[in-house]
C-alpha positions in Angstrom: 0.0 0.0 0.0 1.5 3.4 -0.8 -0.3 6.4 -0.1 0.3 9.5 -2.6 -1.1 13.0 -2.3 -2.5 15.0 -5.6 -4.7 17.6 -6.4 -7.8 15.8 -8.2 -11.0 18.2 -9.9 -9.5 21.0 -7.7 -9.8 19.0 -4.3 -6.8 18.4 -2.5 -7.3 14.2 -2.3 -4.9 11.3 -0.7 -4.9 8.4 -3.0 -4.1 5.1 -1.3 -2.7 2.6 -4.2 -2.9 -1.1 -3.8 -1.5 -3.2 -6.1 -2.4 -7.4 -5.9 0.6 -9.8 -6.6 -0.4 -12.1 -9.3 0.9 -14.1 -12.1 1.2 -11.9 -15.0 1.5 -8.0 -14.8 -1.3 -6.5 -13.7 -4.2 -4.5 -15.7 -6.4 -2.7 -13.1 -5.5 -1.3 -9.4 -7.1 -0.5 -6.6 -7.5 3.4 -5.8 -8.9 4.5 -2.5 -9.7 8.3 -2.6 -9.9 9.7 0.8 -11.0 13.5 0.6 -12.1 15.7 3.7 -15.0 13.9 3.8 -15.6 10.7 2.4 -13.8 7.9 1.0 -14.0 5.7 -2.6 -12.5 3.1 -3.8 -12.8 1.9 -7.4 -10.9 0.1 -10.1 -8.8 1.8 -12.5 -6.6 0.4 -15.4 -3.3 0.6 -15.0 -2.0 2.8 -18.0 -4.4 5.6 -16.6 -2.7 5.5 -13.5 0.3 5.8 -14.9 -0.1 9.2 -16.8 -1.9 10.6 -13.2 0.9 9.7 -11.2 4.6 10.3 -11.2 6.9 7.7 -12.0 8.6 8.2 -9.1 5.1 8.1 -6.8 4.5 4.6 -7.2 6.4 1.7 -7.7 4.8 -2.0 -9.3 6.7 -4.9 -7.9 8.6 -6.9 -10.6 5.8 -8.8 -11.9 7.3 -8.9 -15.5 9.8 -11.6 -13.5 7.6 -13.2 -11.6 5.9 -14.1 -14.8 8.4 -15.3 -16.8 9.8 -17.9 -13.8 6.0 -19.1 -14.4 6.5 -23.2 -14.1 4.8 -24.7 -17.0 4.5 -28.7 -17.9 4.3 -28.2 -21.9 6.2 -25.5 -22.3 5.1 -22.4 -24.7 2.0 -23.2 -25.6 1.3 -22.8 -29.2 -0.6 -19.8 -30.5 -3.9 -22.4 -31.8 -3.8 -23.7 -28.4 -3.7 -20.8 -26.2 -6.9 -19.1 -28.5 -8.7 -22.0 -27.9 -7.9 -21.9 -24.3 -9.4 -18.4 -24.1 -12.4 -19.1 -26.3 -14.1 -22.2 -24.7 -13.7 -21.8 -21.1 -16.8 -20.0 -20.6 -18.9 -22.2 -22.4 -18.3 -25.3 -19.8 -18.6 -25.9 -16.3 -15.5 -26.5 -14.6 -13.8 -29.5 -15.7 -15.3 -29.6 -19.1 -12.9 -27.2 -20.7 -9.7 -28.6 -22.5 -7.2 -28.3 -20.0 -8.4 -31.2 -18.2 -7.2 -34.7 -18.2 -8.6 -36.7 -21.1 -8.1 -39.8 -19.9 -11.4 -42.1 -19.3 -12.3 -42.4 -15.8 -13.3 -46.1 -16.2 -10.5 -47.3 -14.0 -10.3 -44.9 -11.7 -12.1 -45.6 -8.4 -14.3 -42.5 -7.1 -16.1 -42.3 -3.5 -18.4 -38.9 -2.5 -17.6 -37.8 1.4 -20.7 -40.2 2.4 -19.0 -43.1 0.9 -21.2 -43.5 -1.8 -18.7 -45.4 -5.2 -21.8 -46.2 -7.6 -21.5 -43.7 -10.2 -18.2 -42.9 -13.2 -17.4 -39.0 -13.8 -14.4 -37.3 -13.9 -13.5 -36.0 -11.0 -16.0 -36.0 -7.9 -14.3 -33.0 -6.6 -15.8 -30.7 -8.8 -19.3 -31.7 -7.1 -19.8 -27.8 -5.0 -18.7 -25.7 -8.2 -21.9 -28.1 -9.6 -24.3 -27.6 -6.9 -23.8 -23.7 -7.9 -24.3 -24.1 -11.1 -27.6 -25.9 -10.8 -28.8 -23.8 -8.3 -28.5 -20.8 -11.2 -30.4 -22.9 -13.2 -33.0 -23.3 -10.8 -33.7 -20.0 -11.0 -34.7 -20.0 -14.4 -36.6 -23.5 -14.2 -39.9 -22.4 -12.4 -42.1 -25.1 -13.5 -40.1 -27.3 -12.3 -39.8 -25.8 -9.2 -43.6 -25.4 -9.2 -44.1 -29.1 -9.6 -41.8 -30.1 -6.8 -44.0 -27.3 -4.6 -47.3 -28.6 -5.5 -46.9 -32.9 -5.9 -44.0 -33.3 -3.4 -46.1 -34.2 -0.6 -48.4 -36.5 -3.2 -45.3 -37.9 -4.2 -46.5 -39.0 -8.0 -43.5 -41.4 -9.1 -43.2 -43.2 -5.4 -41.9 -46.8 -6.5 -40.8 -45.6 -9.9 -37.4 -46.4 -11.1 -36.3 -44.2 -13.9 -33.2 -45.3 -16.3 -32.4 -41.8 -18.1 -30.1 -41.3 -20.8 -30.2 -37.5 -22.0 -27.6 -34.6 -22.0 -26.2 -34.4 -18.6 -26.3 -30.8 -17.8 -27.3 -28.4 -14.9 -30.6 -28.1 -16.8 -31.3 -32.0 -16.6 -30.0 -31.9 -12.6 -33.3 -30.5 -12.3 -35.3 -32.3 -13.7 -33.5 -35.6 -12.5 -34.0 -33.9 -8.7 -36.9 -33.2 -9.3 -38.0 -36.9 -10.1 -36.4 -37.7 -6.9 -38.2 -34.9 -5.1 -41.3 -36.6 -6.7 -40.9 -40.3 -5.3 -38.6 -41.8 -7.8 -35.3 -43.5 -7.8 -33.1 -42.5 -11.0 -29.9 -43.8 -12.4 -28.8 -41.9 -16.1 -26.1 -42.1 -18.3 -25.3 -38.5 -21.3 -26.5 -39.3 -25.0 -24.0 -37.4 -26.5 -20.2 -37.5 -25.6 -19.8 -34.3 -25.9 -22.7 -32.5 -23.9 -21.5 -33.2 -20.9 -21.1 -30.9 -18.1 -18.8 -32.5 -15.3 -19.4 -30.4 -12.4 -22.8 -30.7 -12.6 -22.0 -34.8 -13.2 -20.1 -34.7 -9.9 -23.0 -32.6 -8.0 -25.1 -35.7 -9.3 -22.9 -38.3 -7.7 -22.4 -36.5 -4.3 -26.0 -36.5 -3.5 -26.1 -40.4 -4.3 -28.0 -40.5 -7.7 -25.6 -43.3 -10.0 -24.5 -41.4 -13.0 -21.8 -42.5 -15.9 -20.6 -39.9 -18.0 -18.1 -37.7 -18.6 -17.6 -35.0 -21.1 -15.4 -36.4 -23.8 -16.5 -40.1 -23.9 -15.3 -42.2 -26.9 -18.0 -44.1 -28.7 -16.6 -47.8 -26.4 -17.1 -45.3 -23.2 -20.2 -43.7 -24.5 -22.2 -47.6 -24.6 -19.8 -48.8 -21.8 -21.8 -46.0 -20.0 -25.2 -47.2 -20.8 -24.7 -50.6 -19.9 -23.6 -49.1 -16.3 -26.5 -47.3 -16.1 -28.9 -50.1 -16.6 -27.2 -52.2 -14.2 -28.4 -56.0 -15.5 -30.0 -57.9 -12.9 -29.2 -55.6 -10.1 -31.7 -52.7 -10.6 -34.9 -53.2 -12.4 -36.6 -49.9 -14.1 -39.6 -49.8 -14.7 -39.4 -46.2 -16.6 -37.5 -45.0 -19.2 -36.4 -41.4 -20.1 -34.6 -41.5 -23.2 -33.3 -38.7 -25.7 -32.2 -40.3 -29.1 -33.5 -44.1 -28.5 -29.6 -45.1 -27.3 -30.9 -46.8 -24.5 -33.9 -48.2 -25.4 -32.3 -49.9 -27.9 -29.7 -50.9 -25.7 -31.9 -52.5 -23.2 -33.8 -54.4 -26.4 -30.2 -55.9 -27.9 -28.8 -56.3 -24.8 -31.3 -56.9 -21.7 -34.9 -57.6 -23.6 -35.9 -58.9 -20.4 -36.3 -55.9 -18.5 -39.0 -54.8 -20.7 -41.5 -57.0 -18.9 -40.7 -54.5 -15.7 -40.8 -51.3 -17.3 -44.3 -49.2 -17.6 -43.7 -46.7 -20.1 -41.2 -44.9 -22.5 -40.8 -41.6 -22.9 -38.9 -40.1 -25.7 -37.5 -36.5 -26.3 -35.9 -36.3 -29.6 -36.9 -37.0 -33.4 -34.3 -39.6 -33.7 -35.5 -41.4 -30.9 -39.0 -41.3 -32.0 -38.7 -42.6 -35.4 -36.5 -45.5 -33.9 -40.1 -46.1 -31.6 -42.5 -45.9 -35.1 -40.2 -48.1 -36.2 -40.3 -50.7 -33.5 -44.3 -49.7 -33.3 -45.0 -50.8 -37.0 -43.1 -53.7 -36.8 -44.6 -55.0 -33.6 -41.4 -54.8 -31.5 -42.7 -52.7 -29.3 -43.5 -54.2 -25.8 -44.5 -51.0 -23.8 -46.5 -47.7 -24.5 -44.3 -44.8 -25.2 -45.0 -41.2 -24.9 -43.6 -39.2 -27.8 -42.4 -35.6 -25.9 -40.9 -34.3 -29.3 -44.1 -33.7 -31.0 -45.5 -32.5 -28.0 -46.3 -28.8 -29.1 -44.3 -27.6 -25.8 -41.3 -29.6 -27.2 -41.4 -27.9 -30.9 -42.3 -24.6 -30.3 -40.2 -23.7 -27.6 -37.0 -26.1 -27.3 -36.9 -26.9 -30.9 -38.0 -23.2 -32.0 -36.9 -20.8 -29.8 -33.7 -22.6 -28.1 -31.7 -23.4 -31.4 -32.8 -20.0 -32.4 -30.4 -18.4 -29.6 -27.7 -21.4 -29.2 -27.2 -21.8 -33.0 -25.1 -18.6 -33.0 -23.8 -19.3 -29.6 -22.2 -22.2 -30.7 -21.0 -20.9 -33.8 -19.0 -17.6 -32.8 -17.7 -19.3 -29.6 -15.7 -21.8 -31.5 -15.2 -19.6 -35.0 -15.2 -16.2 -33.8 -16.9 -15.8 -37.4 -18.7 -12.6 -38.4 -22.3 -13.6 -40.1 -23.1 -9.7 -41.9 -23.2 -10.4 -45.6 -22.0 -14.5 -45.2 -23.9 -17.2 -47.4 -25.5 -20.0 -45.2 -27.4 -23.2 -46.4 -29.5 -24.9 -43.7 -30.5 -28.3 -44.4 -34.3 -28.8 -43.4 -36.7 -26.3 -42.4 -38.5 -27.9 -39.6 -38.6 -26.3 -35.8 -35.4 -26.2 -35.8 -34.1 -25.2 -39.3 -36.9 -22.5 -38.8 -34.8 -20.7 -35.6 -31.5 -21.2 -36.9 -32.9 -19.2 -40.2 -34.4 -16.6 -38.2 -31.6 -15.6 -36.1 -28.7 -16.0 -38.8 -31.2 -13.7 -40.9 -31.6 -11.5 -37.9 -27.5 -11.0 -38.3 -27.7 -10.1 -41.9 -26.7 -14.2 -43.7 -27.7 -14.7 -46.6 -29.7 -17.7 -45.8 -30.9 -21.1 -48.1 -32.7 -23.2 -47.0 -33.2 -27.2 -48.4 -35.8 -28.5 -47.7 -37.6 -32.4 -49.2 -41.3 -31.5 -47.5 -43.1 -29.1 -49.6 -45.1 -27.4 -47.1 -42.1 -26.6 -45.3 -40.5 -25.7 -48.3 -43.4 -23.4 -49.0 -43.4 -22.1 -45.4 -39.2 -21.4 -46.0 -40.2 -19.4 -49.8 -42.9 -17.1 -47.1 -40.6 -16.4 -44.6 -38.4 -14.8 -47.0 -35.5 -18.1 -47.8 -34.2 -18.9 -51.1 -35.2 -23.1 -51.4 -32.5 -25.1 -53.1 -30.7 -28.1 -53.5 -27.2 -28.1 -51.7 -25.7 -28.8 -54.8 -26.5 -26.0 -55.8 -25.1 -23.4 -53.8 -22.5 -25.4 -52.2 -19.3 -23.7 -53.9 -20.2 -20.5 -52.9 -21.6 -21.0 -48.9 -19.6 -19.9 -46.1 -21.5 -22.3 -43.7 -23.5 -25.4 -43.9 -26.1 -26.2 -40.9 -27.8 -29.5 -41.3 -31.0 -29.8 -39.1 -32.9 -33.1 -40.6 -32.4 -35.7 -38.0 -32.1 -38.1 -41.6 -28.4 -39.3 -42.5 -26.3 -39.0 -45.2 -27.6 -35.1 -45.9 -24.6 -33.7 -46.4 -21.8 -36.5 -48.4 -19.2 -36.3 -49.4 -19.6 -35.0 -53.1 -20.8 -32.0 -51.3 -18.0 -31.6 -48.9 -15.2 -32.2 -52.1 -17.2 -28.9 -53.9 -17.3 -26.9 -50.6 -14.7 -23.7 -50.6 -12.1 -23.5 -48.5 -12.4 -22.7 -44.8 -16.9 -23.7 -45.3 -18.2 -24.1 -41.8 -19.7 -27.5 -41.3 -21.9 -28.3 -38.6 -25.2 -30.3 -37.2 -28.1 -29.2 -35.2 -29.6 -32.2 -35.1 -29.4 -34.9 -32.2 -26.8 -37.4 -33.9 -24.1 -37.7 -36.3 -25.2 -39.2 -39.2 -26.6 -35.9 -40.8 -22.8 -35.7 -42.0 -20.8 -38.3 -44.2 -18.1 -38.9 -41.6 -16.9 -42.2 -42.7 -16.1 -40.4 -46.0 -13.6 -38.5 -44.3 -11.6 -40.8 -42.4 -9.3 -41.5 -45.0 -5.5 -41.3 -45.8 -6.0 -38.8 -48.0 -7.3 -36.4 -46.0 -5.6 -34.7 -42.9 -7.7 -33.9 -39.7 -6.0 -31.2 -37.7 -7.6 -30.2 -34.0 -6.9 -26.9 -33.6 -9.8 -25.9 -30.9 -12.0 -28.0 -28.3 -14.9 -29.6 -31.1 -13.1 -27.7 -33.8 -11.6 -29.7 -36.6 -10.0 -28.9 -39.6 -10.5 -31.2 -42.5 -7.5 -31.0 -45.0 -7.2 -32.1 -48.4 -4.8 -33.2 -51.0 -4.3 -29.8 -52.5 -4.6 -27.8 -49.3 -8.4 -26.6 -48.8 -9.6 -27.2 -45.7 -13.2 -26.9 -44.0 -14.3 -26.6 -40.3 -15.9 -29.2 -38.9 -17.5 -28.7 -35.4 -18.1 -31.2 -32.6 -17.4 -33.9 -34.9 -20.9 -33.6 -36.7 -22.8 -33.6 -33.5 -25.2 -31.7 -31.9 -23.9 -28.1 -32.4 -25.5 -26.1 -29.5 -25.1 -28.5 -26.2 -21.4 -29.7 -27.9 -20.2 -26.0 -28.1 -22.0 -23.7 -25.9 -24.8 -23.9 -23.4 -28.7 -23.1 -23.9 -31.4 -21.5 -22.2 -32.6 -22.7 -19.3 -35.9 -21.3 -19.5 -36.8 -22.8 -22.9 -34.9 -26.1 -21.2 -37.7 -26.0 -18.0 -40.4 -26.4 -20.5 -39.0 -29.8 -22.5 -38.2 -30.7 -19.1 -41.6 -30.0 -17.4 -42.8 -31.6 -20.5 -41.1 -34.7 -19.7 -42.0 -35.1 -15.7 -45.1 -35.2 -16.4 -45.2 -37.5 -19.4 -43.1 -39.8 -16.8 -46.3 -39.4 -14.3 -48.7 -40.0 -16.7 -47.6 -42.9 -18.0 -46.6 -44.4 -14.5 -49.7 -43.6 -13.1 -52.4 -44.3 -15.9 -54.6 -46.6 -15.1 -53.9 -50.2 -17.0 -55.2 -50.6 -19.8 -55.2 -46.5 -20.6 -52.4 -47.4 -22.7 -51.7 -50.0 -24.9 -48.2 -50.9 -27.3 -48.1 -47.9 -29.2 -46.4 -44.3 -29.3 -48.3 -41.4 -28.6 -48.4 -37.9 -27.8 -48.9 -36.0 -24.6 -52.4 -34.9 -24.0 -52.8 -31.1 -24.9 -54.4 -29.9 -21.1 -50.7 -31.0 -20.2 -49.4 -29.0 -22.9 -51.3 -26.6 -21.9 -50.8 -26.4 -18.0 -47.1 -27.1 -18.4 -47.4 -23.6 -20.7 -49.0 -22.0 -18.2 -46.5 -22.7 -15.1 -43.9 -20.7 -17.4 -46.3 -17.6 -17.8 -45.7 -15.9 -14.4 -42.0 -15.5 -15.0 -42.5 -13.2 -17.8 -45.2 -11.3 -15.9 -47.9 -12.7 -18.7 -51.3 -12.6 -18.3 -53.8 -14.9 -19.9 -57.3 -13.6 -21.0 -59.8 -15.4 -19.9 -62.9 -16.4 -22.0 -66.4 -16.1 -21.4 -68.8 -18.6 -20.8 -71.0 -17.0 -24.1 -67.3 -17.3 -25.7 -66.3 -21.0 -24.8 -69.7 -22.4 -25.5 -69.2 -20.3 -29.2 -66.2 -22.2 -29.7 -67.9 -25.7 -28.0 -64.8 -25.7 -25.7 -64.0 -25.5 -21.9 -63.4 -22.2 -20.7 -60.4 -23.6 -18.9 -59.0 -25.7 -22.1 -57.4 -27.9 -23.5 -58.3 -24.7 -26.4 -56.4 -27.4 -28.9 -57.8 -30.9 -29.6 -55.5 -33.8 -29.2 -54.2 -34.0 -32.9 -53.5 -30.9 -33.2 -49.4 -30.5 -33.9 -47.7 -27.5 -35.0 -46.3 -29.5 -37.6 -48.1 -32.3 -39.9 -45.3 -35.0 -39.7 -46.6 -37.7 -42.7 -43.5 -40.1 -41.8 -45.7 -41.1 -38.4 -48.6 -42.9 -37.9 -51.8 -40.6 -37.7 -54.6 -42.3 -36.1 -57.2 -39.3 -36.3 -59.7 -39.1 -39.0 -58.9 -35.5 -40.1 -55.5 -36.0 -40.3 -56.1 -39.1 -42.6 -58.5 -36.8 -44.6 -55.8 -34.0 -45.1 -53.6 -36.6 -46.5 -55.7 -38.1 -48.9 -56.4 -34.7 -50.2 -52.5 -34.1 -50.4 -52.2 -37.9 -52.3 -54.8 -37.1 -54.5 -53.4 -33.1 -55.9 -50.2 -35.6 -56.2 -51.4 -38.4 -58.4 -53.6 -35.6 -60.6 -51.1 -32.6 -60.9 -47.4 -34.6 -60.6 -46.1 -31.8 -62.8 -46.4 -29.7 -59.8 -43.9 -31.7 -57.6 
């Protein structure tokens, strides 16, 4: 501390200058001014301070020394390295970043302070820095909270043992608490390798729940994992939460015998759900199963409005690309193609749009989008986005025409959107240069960016909202409660959606935190409309989109499609 008198806005004023040791010279100090009358302190950089004062007033300690005697294990890091250092540390909890020891934790025996060993993360230290980071998420997850207020003491899912396998992230803590809070028992594994968040893992395991995964995971760890989680013949669920079918088609290759426990499925994501019409058409499937991702909660909010402000999280924090005046084609204009158009448009891309389904097409051509083939445009894009949930969209014939340095990524919940096997070859160079950054090389020296390896963009690269999150995961708590609880006989071996007075309820529970108020309507007004004045306001197959690749049970949705059949087979020169 070194105290310093100078005549400041025409006051004569004592300046008290404290300077923190640290590591590396330092940027700001600390200024106490202490006039007649009252004292401040504030922060000031350091090059300001400089020009007020005197060199002779004030003195640093050698910190340019103390740096450079800095002990390092690698030596100078390289400039690629340090970059990505900087750029991907926010976007991960602690112990996600790239820093951290990438070696699988499989051998490596783990016990929480109560003694509890049933669980595989990465480091069970990290468990307080989780427990803060889900307790910011639980501010932003009211419905949730909400549910835990009002069916705690009913307890809902008492007896029910839920085997989860979703993206393990502060979001999902809540939800899996939650459950817990609600009666049930829960073991989970991650359904992506890279969405991990290993703080919030460890938070997991110290309060006792068994959880296997760690961010990182190769695809051996990743089904290594799952078959943890489901635990044989030592823990029988009799619920499933799944997001992308991984373990629900685990349990049917490898334990088909613990289907004759389990009451229900419930399914988040679009790949997941055509792997359950699948199984439903072929008569495979032995339990009912609850589709969440047509649930109109699921699309218009998680699939909408979520990608719409993580697709361009993800992209600048590993790029650092500007989007004003760039050429983007995004593959598939359903939910999610529609919110990463939106907000790319929003930033000033030039934005394409393929698209197979002519009324989304059509919808795409309204909004404003250019509808192409890829082939098409793809030697002049700067970034490809594909957003299908199909495989094979973008192969390799496009990525040999792309331009050098194309951006190429996937919003959808697996890899197979992207040809990967067409680039593991000798003749082509992959070069890490960032955490889920890779560049591609070829022959003559283009290269394009591939992120997170083809997987899912937003929870790979960045982080998402935990608002929108609360509703997919309200969504799913109570598709878990219906299904447990129903009456038997309610359901039979088939998929089907969420009734719409959920739908709507669970939309509801989300209104008071953006101060919304809904209008009520008369009893002259509901009997007008031939509905209850206190909902559901949408019948039960009603979806915000038509999806003709499911089964559709209702008769007007079977009368739409003949109609679409029949302008087909009369007017093919139209299509």
């Amino acid at each position: 501390m070194r105290a310093v008198r100078k005549r400041c806005c025409g006051v004569n004023t004592k300046l008290k200058i404290k300077v923190k040791r640290a590591e590396r010279p330092p940027t700001e100090i600390v200024i106490t001014i202490v006039p007649a009358t009252k004292t401040t302190t504030f922060l000031c950089p350091t090059n300001f301070i400089l020009s007020f004062l005197a060199p002779q007033q004030i003195q640093l300690t050698d910190q340019k020394q103390e740096f450079n005697k800095r002990p390092t294990k690698t030596g100078r890091r390289s400039l690629s390295h340090s970059i990505s250092q900087s750029s991907t540390d926010s976007y991960s909890s602690v112990g996600s970043v790239s820093s951290e020891d990438e070696s699988s934790p499989r051998d490596k025996a783990q016990t929480t302070s109560k003694g509890f060993s049933d669980f595989c993360i990465k480091n069970i230290k990290q468990a307080d820095f989780g427990r803060r980071e889900i307790e910011i998420a639980q501010q932003e997850m009211p419905a949730l909270m909400v549910l835990r207020k009002r069916a705690a003491g009913e307890k809902p899912l008492a007896g029910a043992k839920v085997l989860g396998c979703t993206h393990i992230t502060a979001q999902t803590a809540v939800l899996i608490e939650t459950l817990i809070v609600l009666g049930a028992q829960c073991r989970w594994a991650a359904c992506n390798i890279f969405s991990t968040q290993n703080a919030v893992a460890a938070a997991l395991a110290e309060r006792g729940i068994p959880v296997f995964a760690w961010r990182g995971e190769s695809e051996d760890d990743f089904l290594w994992c799952i078959d943890r989680c489901v635990g044989g013949n030592t823990w029988q669920p009799n619920m499933i939460l799944d997001d992308g079918g991984d373990l629900t088609h685990w349990i049917y290759k490898k334990h088909p015998s613990l289907f004759k426990s389990l009451k229900g499925i419930v399914e988040e994501s679009v790949t997941g759900i055509y792997r359950l019409y699948q199984l439903s058409k072929a008569g495979k499937l032995c339990v009912p199963a609850m589709n969440v991702n047509d649930s109109v909660t699921k699309q218009k909010f998680d699939n909408l409005y979520c990608c719409k402000e993580s697709i361009l999280d993800g992209l600048k924090r590993t790029t650092d690309t500007m989007f004003g005046g760039k050429q983007v084609a995004v593959c598939g204009y359903g939910e999610v193609g529609k919110g990463c158009c939106a907000a790319l448009k929003a930033l000033g891309a030039i934005v394409y749009v393929t698209e197979v389904d002519p009324i989304c097409a059509l919808q795409a051509c309204m909004d404003g989008f250019r509808v192409i083939k890829l082939s098409e445009v793809v030697r002049q894009v700067d970034v490809v986005i594909a957003c299908t949930g199909n495989k094979n969209v973008v192969v390799r014939e496009h990525l040999d025409r792309m331009k050098n340095g194309c951006i190429v990524c996937n919003m959808g919940h697996s890899s197979t959107e992207i040809d990967l096997a067409s680039l593991r070859t000798t003749e082509l160079r992959w070069e890490r240069v960032r955490p889920q950054v890779d560049h591609v090389i070829w022959p003559d020296g283009k290269r394009i960016v591939l992120l997170a390896e083809g997987r899912l963009l937003n929870l790979s690269c960045s982080t998402v909202p935990s608002l929108v999150l609360s509703i997919t995961a309200t969504t799913q708590a109570m598709a878990l409660i219906e299904l447990y609880s129903a009456p038997e006989g309610r359901y039979k071996q088939d998929v089907y959606l969420l009734p719409k007075k959920m739908d709507e309820f669970v939309a509801s529970l989300h209104l008071l935190t953006l101060d919304a108020h809904v209008t009520e309507l008369t009893d002259e007004q509901a009997k007008y409309l031939g509905i209850s004045k206190h909902g559901p306001f949408k019948p039960n197959y009603y979806r915000c989109v038509l999806c003709l690749t499911h089964t559709t049970t209702h008769i007007h949705d079977v009368f739409f499609i003949c109609i679409v059949i029949n302008i087909v087979i009369n007017c093919p020169h139209r299509y």
